[in-house]
Structures are given as C-alpha cells and as structure tokens.
C-alpha positions as CSV (number, residue, x, y, z in Angstrom):
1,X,0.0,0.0,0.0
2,X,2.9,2.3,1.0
3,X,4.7,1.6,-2.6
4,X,1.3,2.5,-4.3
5,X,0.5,5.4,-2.6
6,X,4.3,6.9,-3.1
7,X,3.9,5.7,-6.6
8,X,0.8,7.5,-7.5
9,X,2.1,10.9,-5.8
10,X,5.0,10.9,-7.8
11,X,2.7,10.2,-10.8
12,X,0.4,13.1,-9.8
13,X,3.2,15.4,-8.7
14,X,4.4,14.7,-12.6
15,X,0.8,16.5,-13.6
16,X,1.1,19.9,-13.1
17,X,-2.2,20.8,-14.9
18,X,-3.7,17.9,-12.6
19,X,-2.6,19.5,-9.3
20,X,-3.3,23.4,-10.3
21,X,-7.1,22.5,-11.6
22,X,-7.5,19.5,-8.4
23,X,-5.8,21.2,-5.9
24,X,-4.8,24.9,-6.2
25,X,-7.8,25.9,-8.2
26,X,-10.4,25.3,-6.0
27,X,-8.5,26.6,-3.0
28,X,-8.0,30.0,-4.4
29,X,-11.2,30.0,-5.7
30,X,-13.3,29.6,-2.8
31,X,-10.7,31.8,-0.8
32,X,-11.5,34.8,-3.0
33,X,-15.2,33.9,-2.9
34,X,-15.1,34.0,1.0
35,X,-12.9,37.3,0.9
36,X,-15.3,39.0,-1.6
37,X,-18.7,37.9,-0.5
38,X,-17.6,37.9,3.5
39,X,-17.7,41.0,3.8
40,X,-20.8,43.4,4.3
41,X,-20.0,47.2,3.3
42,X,-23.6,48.6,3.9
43,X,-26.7,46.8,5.6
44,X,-30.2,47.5,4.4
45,X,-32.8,47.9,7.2
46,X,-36.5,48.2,6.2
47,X,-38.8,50.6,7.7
48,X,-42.7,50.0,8.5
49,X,-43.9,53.2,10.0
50,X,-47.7,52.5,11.5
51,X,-47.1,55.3,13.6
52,X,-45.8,57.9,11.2
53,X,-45.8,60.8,13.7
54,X,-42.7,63.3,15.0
55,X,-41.6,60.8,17.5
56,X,-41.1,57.7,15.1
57,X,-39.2,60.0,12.8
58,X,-36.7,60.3,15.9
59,X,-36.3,57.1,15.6
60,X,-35.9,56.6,11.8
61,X,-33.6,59.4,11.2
62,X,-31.4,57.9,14.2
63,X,-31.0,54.3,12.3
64,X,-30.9,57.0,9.1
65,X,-27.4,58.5,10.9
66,X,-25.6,55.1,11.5
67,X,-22.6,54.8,9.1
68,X,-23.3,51.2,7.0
69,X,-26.8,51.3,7.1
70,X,-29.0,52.4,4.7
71,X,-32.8,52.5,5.1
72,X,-35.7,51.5,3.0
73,X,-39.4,52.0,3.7
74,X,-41.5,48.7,2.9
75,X,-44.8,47.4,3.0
76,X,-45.8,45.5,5.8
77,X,-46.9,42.7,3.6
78,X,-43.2,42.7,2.2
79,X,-40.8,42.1,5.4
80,X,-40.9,38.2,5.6
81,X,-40.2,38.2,1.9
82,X,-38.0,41.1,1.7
83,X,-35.8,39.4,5.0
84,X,-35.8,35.7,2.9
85,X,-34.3,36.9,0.0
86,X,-31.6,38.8,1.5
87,X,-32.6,42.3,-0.2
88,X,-32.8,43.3,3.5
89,X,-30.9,42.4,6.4
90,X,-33.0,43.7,9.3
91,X,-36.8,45.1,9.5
92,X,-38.0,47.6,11.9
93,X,-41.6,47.6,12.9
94,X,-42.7,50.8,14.6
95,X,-46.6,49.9,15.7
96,X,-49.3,52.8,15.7
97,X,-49.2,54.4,19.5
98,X,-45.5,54.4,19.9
99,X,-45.3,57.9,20.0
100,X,-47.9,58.0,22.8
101,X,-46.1,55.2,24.5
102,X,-43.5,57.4,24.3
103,X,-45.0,60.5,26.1
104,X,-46.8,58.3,28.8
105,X,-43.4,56.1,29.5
106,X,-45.0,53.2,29.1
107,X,-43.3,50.2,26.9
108,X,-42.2,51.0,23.9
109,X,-44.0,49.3,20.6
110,X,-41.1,48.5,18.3
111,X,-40.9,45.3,16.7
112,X,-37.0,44.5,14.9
113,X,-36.8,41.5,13.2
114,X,-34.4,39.2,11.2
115,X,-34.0,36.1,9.5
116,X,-30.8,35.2,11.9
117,X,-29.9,36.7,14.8
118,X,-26.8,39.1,13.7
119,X,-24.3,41.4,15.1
120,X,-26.2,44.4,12.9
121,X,-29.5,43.4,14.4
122,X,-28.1,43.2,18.2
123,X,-26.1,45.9,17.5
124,X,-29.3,48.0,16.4
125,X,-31.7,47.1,19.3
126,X,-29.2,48.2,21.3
127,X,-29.2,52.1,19.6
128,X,-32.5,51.9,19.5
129,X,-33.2,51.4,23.2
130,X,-30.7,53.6,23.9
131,X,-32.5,56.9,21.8
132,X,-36.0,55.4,23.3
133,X,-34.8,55.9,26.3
134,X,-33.0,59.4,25.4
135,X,-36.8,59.9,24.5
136,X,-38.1,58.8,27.6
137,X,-36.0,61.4,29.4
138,X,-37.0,64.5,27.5
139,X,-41.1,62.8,27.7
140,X,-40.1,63.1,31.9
141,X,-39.7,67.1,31.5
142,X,-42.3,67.6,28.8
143,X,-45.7,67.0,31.0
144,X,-47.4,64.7,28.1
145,X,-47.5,67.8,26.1
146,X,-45.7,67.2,22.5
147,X,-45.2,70.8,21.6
148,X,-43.1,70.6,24.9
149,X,-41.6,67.6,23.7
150,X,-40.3,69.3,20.2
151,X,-38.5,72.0,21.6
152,X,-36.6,70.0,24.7
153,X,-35.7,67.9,21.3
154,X,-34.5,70.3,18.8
155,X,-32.6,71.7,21.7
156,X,-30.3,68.3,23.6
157,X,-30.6,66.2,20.5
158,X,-27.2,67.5,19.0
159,X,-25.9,67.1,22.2
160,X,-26.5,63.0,22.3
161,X,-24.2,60.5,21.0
162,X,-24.0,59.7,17.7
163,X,-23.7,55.4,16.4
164,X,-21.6,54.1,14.2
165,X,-21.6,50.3,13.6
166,X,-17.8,50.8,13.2
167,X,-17.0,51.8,16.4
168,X,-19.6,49.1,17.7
169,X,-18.0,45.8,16.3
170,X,-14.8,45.8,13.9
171,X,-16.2,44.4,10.8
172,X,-14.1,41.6,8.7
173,X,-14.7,39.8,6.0
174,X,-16.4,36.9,7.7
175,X,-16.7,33.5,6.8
176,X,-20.2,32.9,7.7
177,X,-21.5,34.2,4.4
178,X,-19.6,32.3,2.0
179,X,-19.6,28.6,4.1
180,X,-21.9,27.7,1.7
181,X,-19.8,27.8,-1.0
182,X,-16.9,27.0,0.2
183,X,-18.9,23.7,0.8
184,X,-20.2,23.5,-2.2
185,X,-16.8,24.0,-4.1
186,X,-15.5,21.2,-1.6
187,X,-17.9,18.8,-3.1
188,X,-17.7,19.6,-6.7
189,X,-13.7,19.6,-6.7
190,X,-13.6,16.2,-5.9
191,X,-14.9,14.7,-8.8
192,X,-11.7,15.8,-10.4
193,X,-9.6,14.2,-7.6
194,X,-11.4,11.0,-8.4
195,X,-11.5,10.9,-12.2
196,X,-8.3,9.8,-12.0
197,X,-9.3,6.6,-10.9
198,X,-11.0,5.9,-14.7
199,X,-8.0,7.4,-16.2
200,X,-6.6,4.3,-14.0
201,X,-8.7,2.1,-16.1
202,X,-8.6,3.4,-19.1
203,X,-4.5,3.3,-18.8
204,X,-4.9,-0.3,-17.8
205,X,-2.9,0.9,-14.8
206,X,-5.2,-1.0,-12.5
207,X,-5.1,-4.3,-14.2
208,X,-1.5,-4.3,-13.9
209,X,-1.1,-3.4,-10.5
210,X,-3.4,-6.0,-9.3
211,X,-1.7,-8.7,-11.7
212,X,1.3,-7.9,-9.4
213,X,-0.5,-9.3,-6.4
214,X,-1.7,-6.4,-4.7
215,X,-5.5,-7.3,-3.7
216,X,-8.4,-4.6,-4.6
217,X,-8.8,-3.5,-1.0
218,X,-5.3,-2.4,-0.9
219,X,-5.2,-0.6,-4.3
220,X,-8.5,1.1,-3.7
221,X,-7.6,2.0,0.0
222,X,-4.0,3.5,-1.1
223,X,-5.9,5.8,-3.4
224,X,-8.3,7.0,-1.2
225,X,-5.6,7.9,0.7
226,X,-3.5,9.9,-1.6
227,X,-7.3,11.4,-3.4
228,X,-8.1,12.3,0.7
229,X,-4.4,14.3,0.9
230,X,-4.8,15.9,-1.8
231,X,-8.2,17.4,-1.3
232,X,-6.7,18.5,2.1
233,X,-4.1,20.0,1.3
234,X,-7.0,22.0,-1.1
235,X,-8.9,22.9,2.2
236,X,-4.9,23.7,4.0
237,X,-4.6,26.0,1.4
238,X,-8.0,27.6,1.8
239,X,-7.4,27.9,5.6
240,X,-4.4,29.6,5.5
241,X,-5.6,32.0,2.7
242,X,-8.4,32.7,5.2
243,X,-5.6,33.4,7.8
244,X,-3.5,35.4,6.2
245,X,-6.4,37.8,4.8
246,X,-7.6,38.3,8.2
247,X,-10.9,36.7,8.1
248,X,-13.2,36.2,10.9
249,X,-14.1,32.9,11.8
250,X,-16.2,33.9,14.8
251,X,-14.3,31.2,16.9
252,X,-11.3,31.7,19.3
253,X,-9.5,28.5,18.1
254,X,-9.7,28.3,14.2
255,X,-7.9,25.1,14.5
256,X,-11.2,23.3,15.1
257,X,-12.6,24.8,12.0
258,X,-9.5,23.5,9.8
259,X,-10.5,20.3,11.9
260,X,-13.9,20.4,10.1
261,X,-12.8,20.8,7.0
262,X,-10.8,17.7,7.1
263,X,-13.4,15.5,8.4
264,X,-15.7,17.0,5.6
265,X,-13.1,16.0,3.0
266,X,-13.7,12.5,4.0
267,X,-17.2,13.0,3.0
268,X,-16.4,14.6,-0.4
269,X,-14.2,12.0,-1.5
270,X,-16.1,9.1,-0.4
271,X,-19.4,10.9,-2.3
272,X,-17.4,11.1,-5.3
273,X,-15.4,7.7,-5.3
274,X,-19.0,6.4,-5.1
275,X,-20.1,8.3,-8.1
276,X,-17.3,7.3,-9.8
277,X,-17.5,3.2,-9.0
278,X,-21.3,3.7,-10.4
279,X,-20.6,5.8,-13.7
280,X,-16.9,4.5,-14.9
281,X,-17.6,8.2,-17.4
282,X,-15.8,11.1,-16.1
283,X,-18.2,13.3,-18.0
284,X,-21.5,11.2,-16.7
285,X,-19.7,11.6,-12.9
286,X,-19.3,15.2,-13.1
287,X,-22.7,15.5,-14.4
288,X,-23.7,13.4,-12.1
289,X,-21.8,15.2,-8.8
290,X,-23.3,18.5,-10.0
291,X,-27.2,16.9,-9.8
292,X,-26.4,15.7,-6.3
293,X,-24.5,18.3,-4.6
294,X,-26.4,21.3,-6.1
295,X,-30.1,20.0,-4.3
296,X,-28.5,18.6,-1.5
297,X,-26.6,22.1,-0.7
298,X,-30.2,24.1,-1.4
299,X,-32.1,22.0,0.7
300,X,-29.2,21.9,3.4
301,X,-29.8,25.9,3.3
302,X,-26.1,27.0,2.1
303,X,-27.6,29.3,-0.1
304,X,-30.3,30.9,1.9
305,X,-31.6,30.8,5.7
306,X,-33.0,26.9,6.6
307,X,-35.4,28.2,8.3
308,X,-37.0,30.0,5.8
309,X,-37.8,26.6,4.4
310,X,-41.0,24.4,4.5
311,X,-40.6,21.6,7.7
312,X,-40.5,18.7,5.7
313,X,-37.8,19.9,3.6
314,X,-36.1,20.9,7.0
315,X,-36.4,17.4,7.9
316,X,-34.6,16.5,4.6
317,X,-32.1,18.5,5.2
318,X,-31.1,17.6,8.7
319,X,-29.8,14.4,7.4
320,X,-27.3,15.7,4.4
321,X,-23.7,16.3,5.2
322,X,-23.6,19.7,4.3
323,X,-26.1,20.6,7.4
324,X,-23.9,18.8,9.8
325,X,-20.8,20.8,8.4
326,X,-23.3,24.3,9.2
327,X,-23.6,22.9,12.4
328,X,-20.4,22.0,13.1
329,X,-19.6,25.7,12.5
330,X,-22.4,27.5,14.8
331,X,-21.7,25.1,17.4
332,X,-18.3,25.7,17.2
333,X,-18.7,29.6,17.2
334,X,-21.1,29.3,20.1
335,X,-19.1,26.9,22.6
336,X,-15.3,26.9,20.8
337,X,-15.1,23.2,21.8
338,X,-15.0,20.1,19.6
339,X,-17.2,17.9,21.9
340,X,-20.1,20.4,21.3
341,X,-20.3,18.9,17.9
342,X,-19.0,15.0,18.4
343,X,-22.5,13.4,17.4
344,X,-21.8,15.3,14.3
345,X,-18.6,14.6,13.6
346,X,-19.6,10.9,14.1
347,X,-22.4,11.1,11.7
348,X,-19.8,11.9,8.9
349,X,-17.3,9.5,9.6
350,X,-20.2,7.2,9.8
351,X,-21.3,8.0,6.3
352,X,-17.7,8.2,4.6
353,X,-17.2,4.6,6.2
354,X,-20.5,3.5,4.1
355,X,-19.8,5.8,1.3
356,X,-16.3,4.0,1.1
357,X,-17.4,0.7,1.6
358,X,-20.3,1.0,-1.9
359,X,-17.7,2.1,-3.2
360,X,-15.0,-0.1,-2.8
361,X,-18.2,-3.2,-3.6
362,X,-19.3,-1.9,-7.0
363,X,-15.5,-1.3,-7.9
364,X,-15.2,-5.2,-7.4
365,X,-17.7,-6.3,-8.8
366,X,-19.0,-4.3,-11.7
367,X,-17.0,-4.4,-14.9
368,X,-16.3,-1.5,-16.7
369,X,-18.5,-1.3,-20.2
C-alpha cells in the first residue's frame, strides 16, 4: 500500500495541470469567494412606520445617521419576503401608539426582526433602546405635552451620542456568508480528484497493479488515501488563505474549523469515489456530482436561511452532510469546543465509512462497459 501510494504521488506530482485544476484551483477559488462575499459594506434595514408621527421620525432618522446602514421603507406585507431573500438584512416595525407610548413612559412598541440573529440586528436594538430611552428622558420634562416635547428635542438632540456600527464591532470579512460555497466548491472539486481513478482504467494501470499481487482493497484503499491528501491539502490551502487575509471565523481556536474541514473531506471524496465506481464516465460523474451536490446544498440551506424553508424539507435536510458541516460551525462559534459537535462529527465518519465501503463493492464487482 505504502509503494502504491508513493507511486501515485509521484505520478500526480508529474501533472502539473492535474494539481493546479484538483488542488490549487479550487482553493483559491473559494478563498476569493469567502474574501469577496464575507464582507458586508452597507446593511439595508427596512422601515414600516404604523405610527408615522414626529416621535417615530426620531427614531428613523437615528438608524438613518448610522454609518453602514441604509434604510428603506417597505410594506408591511413585504418584510418576511424582503428578509428571505436577502434584499434586506433587518426590518424595523414601529406599531401605531408608539409615539404616545413614548410621552406616557410606558413600553415602547417596536418590533425589529431578522431572519438570523446578527451582530447588525443586536447591534441596532441596542441604539435603538438607547434613543428610546433618550426619548423617555426629555417625555419626563415635557408633561405629556408634544409641543413641549419638540423644543426640549430640537434643543439636547445634538448634544446625544452619535452610532456608528464601526466603532460598535470591527467588521471583517467573515466566513459565515460564503460557508456555503466554500462547501459547495469542496464537493464539486472532488470529482476531479477521483476521475483519475478511470484514467486508471482506461491506462490499464489498475489491471497491472493487481496482476502484481496487490488485492483490490489495498489498491483502492492507497488511493483514497492519496485522493483524501490531496483534497486536504486543497482545504490547508483555503485555511491559510483565510488566515492570512484576516478573516473572521467567529471562533477563538480556528484550529477546530480546519479540523472540520478535514473530516468533511472525508465525506467529499467518499461521495465522489461512489459516483465514480457507479458511472466509470468522467463526464456522466461530473454531471452526475453537480445533480447531487447542487439539491443537497439548497435543501441543506447553504444558499439561503434553513429556516425559511417548508418543515418537511427541514427534515430533509437535517440528514445531508452539508447541514452537519453548518452545524459544526455555529456550534463551534457558540461553545469553541470540539465535543459540542462530536455526534456530528460521528455522523460523517459514519457515512464516509458506508460511502467508502459502496464504493469499494461496485468497484469489485461491476466491470467496466
């Protein structure tokens, strides 16, 4: 096994093209996806105004005044939608009788809302409490009486602080918004890993090295082995691009994230050895990696928030790799400790063992066409 795998490393090293499109490409590629799309320069918070009086203006022209935010007024009808497909990031509800909720002290009637709770949503509950209760102060001295109200405004409201989410949160590029494509690319690039095993065939390579003695489980292991290096030393690549460009991983120890990565490598190769012992095409197995990981990533929410989506297709997706990788992630940025997401990382060695295993049965026993 040793003298295979050293064999077919040399081989591969020999391919330059083979190890720039394999290996580098993909690295690089998701790294700039992850460096361009981590990063948000301005969020978009919808307004609903029900009260649409002086007071909720306040309040408007205050999220209005935050650097990186930019405001748009919306329907009420629209928010849910608006929210799902990302054309908004946040949506403010200001319910008729705030402003007298305001005046009287009592509890204030905002409603903010979000698909996921965010550092831009904490962040703006936390200005907008702050000018409610700015408001509450000059409401004290103004006796109920509006007019009242006005001028103590127009007169200290210069004099309050001012919100930037800069000085709030250092924003980063962050690798939360481009996980799923960085999983997705993961998937897809190891199809080409794994072709080589029909180049293999079609070379006659195989035949001869089993004439020599070497039994299928061997030769089949040894290449996983070498297909499994070199689609981490993809995800390496990827991590330390990540590194270097200063991304934020959201997790003390990023370690445990490059940890992740390699266990998920064991699920894309496996995957795609399995497409490959069942097509024996390199153009039918790309095809057909493309028709699996594509669904299985949408219904796995990589593209949009899961929980936007219908329960029984939330069901569905709780059992797909790329949902335990999503949670491997949050967990880890929640608790920063690897046995937070154990049953996790079980469930994918479980599946790469049964991946692995079709695999290695079909290539045994189903002859090539």
């Amino acid at each position: 096994m040793i003298k295979i795998i050293i064999n077919t490393i040399k081989l591969l090293i020999k391919k330059k093209s083979f190890i720039a499109m394999s290996v580098v490409a993909p690295a690089i590629v998701i790294v700039f996806f992850s460096f361009t799309f981590g990063g948000n320069s301005n969020y978009k918070v919808g307004i609903i105004d029900k009260d649409n009086s002086y007071i909720s203006n306040e309040i408007i022209n205050t999220i209005n005044e935050i650097e990186n935010i930019d405001i748009v007024y919306i329907s009420n009808e629209s928010d849910e939608m608006l929210l799902a497909s990302h054309q908004i990031q946040v949506a403010v509800i200001i319910n008729d009788g705030f402003s007298e909720n305001v005046l009287n002290l009592d509890k204030d009637n905002i409603i903010v809302k979000s698909i996921s709770n965010s550092d831009v949503k904490s962040i703006l509950l936390s200005i907008i409490e702050s000018k409610i209760d700015n408001l509450n102060l000059i409401a004290k001295v103004s006796n109920n009486d509006i007019e009242v109200f006005k001028e103590y405004n127009e007169t200290f409201k210069d004099k309050l602080l001012t919100y930037n989410i800069n000085n709030v949160k250092e924003i980063r590029p962050s690798i939360d918004n481009s996980l799923g494509i960085v999983i997705m690319m993961v998937l897809i690039s190891g199809i080409t890993i794994t072709n080589f095993l029909i180049e293999d065939e079609e070379n006659n390579t195989k035949s001869r090295v089993l004439v020599s003695g070497i039994n299928k489980f061997k030769y089949y292991s040894s290449l996983f082995i070498v297909f499994y290096l070199l689609s981490s030393t993809s995800s390496f690549i990827y991590y330390t691009g990540c590194k270097m460009l200063d991304l934020d991983f959201n997790m003390d120890n990023t370690t445990n994230f490059f940890i992740v990565m390699l266990i998920f490598n064991l699920i894309s190769i496996s995957l795609n050895l399995c497409i490959v012992s069942f097509t024996r095409n390199r153009y039918v197995a790309s095809t057909v990696n493309i028709l699996i990981v594509i669904p299985t990533c949408m219904l796995s929410g990589m593209f949009w928030d899961f929980e936007v989506m219908p329960t029984y297709l939330q069901n569905i997706g709780n059992f797909l790799p790329q949902r335990w990788i999503y949670m491997c992630v949050e967990n880890l940025q929640k608790y920063n400790n690897l046995g937070a997401i154990k049953e996790y990382i079980l469930y994918m060695m479980i599946l790469s063992t049964v991946l692995f295993s079709i695999s290695l049965i079909l290539f045994s026993t189903i002859k090539k066409v």
